[in-house]
C-alpha positions in Angstrom: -11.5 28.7 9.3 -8.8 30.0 7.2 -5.5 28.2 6.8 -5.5 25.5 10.0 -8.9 24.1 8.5 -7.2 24.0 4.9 -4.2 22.0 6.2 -6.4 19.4 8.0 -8.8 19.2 5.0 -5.6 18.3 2.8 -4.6 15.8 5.2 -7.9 14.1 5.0 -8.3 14.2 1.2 -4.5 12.5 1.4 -5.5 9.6 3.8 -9.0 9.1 2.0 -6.8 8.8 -1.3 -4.5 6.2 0.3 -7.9 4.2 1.8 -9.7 4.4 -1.6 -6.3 3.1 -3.4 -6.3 -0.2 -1.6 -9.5 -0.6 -1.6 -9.2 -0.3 -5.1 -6.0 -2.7 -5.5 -8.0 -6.0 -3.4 -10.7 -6.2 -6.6 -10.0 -9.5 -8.2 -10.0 -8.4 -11.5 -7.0 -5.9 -11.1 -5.4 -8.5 -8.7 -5.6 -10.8 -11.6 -3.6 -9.2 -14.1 -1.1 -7.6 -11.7 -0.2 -11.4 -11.4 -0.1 -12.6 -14.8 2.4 -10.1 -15.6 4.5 -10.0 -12.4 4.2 -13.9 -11.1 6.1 -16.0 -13.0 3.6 -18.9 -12.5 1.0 -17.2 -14.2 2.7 -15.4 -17.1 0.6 -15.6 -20.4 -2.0 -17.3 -18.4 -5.9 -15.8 -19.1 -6.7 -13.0 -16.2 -9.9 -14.8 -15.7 -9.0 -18.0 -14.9 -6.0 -16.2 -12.6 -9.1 -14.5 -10.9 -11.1 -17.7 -10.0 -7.7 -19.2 -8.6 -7.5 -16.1 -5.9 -8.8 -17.8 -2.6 -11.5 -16.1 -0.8 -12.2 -12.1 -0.8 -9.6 -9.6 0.0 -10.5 -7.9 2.8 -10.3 -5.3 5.8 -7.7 -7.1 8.4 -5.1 -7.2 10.9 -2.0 -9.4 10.0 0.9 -7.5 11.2 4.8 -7.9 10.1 6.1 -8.5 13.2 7.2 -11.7 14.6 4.6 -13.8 16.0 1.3 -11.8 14.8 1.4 -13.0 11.2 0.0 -16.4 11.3 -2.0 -15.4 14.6 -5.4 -17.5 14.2 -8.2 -14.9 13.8 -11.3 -15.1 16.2 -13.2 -17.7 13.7 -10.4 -19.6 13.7 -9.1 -18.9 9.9 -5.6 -17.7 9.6 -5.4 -13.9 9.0 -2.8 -14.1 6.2 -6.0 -15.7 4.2 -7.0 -13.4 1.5 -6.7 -10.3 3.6 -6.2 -6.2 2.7 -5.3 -4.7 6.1 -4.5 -0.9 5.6 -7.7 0.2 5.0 -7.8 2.0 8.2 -4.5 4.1 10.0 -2.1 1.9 11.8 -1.4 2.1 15.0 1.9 3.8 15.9 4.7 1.5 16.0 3.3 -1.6 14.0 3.5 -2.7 10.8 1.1 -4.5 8.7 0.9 -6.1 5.6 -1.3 -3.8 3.0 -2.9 -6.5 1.0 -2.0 -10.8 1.7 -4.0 -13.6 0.0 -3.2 -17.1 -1.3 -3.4 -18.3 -5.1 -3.6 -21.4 -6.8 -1.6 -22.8 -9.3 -2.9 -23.7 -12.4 -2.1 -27.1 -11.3 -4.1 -26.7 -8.5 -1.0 -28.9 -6.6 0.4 -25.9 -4.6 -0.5 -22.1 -4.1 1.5 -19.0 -3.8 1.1 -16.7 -1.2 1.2 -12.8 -2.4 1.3 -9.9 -0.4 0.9 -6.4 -2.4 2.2 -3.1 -0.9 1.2 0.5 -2.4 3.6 3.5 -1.6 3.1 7.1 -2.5 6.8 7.8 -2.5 10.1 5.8 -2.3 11.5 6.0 1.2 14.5 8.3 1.4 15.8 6.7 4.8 16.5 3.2 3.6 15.8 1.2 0.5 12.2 -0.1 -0.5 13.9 -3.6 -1.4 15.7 -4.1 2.0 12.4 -3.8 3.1 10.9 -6.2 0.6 13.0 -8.1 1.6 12.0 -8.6 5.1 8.2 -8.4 4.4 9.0 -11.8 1.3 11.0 -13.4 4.5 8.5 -12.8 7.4 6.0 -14.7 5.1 8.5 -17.4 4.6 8.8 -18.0 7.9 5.3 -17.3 9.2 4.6 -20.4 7.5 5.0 -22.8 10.5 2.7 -24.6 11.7 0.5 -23.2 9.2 1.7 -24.4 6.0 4.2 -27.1 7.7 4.8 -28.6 11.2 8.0 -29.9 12.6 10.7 -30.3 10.2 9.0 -30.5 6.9 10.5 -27.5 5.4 9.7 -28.8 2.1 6.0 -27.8 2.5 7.2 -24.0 2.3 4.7 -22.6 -0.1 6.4 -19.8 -2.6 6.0 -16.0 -1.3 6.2 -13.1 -3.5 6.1 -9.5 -2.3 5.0 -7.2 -4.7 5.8 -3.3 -4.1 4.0 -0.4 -6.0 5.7 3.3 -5.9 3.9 5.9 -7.3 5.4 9.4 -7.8 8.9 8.3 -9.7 11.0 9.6 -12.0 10.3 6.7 -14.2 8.6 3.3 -14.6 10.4 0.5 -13.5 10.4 -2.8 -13.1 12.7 -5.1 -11.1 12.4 -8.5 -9.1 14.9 -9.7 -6.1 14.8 -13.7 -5.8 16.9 -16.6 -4.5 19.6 -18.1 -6.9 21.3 -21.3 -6.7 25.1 -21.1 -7.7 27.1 -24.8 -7.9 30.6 -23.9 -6.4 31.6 -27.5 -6.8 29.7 -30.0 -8.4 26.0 -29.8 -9.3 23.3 -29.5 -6.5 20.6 -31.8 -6.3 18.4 -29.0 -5.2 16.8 -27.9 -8.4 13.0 -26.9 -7.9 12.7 -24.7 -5.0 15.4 -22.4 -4.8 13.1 -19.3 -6.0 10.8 -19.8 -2.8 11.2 -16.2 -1.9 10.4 -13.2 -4.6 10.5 -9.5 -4.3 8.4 -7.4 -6.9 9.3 -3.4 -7.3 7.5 -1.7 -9.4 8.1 2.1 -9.9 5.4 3.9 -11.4 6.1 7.9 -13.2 3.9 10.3 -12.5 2.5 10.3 -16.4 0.6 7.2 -17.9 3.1 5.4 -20.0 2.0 5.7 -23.8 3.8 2.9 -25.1 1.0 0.2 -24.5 3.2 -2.7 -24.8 3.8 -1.9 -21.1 0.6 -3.3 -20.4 1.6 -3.5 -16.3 2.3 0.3 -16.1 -0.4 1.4 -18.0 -2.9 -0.8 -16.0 -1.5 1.0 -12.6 -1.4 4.3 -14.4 -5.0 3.7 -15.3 -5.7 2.6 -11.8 -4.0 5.4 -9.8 -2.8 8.5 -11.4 -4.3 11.4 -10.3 -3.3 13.0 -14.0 -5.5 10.5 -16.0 -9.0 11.9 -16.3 -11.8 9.3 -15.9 -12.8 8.9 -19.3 -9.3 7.9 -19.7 -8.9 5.8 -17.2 -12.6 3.8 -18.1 -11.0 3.2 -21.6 -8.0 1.8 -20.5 -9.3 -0.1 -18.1 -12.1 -1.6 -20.1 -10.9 -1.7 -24.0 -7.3 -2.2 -23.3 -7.5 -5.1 -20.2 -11.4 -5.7 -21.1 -11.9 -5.4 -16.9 -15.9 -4.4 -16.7 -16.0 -1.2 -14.9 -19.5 -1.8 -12.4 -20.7 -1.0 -9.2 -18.0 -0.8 -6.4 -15.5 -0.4 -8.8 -16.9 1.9 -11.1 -17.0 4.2 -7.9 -14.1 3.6 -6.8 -12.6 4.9 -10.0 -14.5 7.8 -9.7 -13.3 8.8 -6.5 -9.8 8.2 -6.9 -10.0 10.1 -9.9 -12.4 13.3 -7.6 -9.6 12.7 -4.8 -6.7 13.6 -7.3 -7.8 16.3 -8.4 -8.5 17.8 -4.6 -4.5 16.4 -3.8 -3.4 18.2 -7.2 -5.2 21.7 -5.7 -4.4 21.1 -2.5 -0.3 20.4 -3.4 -0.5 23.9 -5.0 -0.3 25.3 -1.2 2.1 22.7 0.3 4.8 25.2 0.8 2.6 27.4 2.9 1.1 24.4 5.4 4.2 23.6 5.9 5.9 27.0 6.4 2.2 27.1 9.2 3.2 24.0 10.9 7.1 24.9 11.1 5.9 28.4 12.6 3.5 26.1 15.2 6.3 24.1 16.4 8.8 27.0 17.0 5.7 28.9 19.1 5.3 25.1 21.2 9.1 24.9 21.4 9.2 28.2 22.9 6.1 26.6 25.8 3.5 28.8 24.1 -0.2 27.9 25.3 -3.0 26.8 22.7 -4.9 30.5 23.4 -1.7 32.6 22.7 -1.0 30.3 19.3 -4.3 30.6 18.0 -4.6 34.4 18.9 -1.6 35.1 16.9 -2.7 33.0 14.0 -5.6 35.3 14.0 -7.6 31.3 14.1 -9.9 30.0 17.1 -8.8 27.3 19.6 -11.1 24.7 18.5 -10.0 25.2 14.4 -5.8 24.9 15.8 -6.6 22.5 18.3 -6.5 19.1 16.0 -2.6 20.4 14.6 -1.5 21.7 18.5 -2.2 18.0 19.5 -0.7 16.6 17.1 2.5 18.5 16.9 2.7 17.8 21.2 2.1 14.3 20.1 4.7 14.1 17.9 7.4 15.5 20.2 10.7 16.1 20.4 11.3 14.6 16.6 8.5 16.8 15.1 7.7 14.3 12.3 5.7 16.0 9.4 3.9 12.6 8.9 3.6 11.8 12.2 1.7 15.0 12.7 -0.2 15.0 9.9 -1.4 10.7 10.8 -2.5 12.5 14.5 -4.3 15.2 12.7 -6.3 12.6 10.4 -7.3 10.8 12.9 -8.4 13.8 15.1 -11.0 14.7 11.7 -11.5 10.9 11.6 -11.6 8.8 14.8 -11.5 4.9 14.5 -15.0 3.8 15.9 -14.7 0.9 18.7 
């Protein structure tokens, strides 16, 4: 239905891309050696044996960043921050949640570490991604009560790491944030825990690194660039990190690959869907009715309808993402 339908068909192919990428990011195997080469506890340590020390199955969830809702008991009476992936579906406006949060033992098996992985398309331009890493690494610090450790036993805070992902940089990057302990005067007698809180930020270029002694960008290149064809991305994945390729992942790969190549078509147009939706919102500024828009877009009510609502939803800001969240879920409505 012309270029309305095209916009909202790009918009889905974006979302479905973003769904398929973390559902992607939760399998064990990947989760495994993201660790042993971003978590100091398991540096040099066989991906394998990492894999068997993840507890329970990442999955679909609800644990939200804000106060009070992240150690919220879920209905069976497990803790959501167990082992969960909870972006799998749109958020709800206004609330944050945590992409992907599970628990990991230490080889030890004495104590775990509590890991919450987040995948961005884009750096932010309105604040930076480690400020927010920051709060995410501290919100599971202190989520902890009563969950981890009651009353005043603060020594029972388990170590946190917050590992970020940005696609679509200039280059790849690498850097962590952690605590340090700095003796002033005299030598502290706190010596073991003062790296309780770690932020991970990982900036990944828009071309596979070919330099394969950077094992943890090539395994994310492999993983989730839309430039890497799938025969490609299969022998990275299996001759270079010797991850079997099967089933749910096998497909997965596929369609993240299929998806790409739609968003790489698609992105070809970008300038003209937005030029349309800049031309929408000047016509609702100016109190036009659905029936004169469409008319003059030469387009039919029902095929303008999804973007009208969404661009009256996202009043008087006008926020391109908003608008473009309201038309996915217009195309894809969350079932009861």
């Amino acid at each position: 239905m012309g270029e309305i339908q095209n916009l909202i068909e790009n918009v889905s192919i974006e979302a479905q891309y973003d769904k398929n990428a973390k559902a992607l990011l939760v399998q064990k195997p990947f989760l495994a050696n993201i660790l042993i080469r971003t978590v100091e506890e398991f540096q040099g340590a066989d991906p394998g044996e990492v894999e068997r020390l993840i507890e329970g199955e990442p999955r679909v969830s609800e644990v939200q960043v804000e106060p009070g809702f992240t150690n919220k008991n879920a209905p069976d009476g497990a803790h959501e921050i167990m082992g969960r992936n909870t972006e799998n579906s749109i958020r709800r406006e206004g609330v944050r949640y945590f992409d992907v949060l599970f628990d990991v033992r230490t080889k030890d098996g004495l104590a775990k570490v509590i890991v919450n992985m987040e995948a961005q398309k884009a750096k932010p331009s309105g604040y930076d991604l480690e400020m927010r890493g920051i709060f995410y690494a501290a919100r599971l610090i202190s989520s902890q009560l009563e969950r981890e450790f009651t009353g005043k036993n603060y020594n029972g805070i388990q170590k946190v790491y917050s590992i970020w992902i940005c696609m679509n940089c200039q280059e790849n990057t690498f850097n962590r944030i952690h605590l340090a302990n700095e003796d002033i005067l005299g030598q502290s007698r706190w010596k073991d825990m003062y790296d309780v809180m770690n932020v991970g930020i990982i900036c990944l270029a828009k071309t596979l690194d070919l330099d394969r002694s950077h094992e943890l960008h090539r395994l994310l290149g492999a993983m989730f660039l839309p430039t890497v064809s799938i025969q490609d991305k299969e022998e990275i994945i299996e001759k270079e990190f010797r991850i079997e390729l099967e089933g749910e992942r096998k497909e997965l790969i596929g369609t993240m690959c299929n998806l790409g190549e739609g968003i790489k078509e698609e992105a070809l147009n970008e300038g003209e869907y937005r030029k349309l939706m800049e031309l929408i919102i000047k016509k609702i500024k100016k109190n036009k009715s659905l029936l004169q828009i469409a008319d003059e877009l030469e387009e039919t009510e029902e095929a303008i309808f999804p973007l009208y609502k969404a661009v009256i939803d996202a009043a008087p800001e006008y926020d391109m993402d908003k608008i473009c969240e309201k038309i996915y879920l217009k195309r894809n409505p969350v079932k009861p």
